[in-house]
Every structure is written in structure tokens, then in C-alpha cells.
N, C-alpha and C positions, 0 to 999 in steps of 0.2 A: 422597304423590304431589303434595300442592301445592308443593314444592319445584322439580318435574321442571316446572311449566309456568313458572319464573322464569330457570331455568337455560334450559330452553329458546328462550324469547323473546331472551337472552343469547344463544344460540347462534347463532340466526338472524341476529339482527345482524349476529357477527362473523362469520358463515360467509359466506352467498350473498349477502351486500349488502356488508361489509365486505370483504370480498376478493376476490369478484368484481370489485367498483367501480373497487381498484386493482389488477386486471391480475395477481391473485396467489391462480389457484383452486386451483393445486395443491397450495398449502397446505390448501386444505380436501378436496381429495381427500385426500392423507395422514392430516390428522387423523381423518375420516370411516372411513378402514380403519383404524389404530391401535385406534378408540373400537370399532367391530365386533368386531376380532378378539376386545378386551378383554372385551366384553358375551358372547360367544360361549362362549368360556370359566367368565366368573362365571354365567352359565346354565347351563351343565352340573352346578357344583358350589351353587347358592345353590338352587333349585328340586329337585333331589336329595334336600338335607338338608332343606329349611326351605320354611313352607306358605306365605310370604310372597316367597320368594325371585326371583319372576317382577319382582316392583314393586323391590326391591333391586338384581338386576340391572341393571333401566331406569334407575334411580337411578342408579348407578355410570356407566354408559356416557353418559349425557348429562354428566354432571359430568367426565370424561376428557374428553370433546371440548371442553367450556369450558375446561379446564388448557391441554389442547394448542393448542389455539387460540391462546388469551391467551396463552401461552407463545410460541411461532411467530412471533405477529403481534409482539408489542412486542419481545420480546429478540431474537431472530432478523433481525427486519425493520426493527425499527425503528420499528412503528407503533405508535400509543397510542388508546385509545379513549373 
């Protein structure tokens, strides 16, 4: 789980400060339902099977919105962080 509070400080950045700043939230809405729907899903089947699956789920879906993010912002947009 300490993983998920490095990635998340990461996401914060690029999210609400990084894209709000320049005028491009919608990428963070997009990203933000992408990484949902994804976590949504890996909850139904990681928590199912597995007694740890709750934190793995977390795990994946913070890590999706870091891809997508970083993805979006630099290739996409053009921006770099």
C-alpha cells in the first residue's frame, strides 16, 4: 500500500493542478472514468478470489490513472512533466 500513496501524490499533480492549470480537465475527467470503470471491474474479480484483493484492486486503478494521465498529457498534448 505504500506504493499507492507515491503514485498517488503523482496523480495529484498531474490531475487537479497539472491540467486544471492549463485549461485541459477533461482529460482528467476521462482519465478518472477509464481508471473507475477499470478498478470496478478488477473488484469484482480480485476480492472474489483473493483475501487481499480489495488493496490490489486500489493498486491497479491508481496506477491506470497515472498511465493514462501521463499518457494524455505528454503524447497526446504535448505536455511534459
Amino acid at each position: 500500500m505504500i506504493f499507492t500513496l507515491f503514485i498517488g501524490v503523482n496523480n495529484f499533480f498531474l490531475g487537479p493542478v497539472y491540467a486544471n492549470m492549463n485549461k485541459k480537465s477533461l482529460i482528467f475527467l476521462k482519465s478518472i472514468l477509464i481508471s473507475s470503470i477499470l478498478s470496478l471491474i478488477s473488484s469484482y474479480f480480485l476480492i472474489r478470489y483473493f483475501s487481499y484483493g480489495p488493496a490490489l484492486s486500489f493498486l491497479f486503478s491508481e496506477f491506470v490513472l497515472l498511465v493514462v494521465l501521463s499518457y494524455s498529457l505528454r503524447f497526446k498534448y504535448g505536455f511534459s512533466s
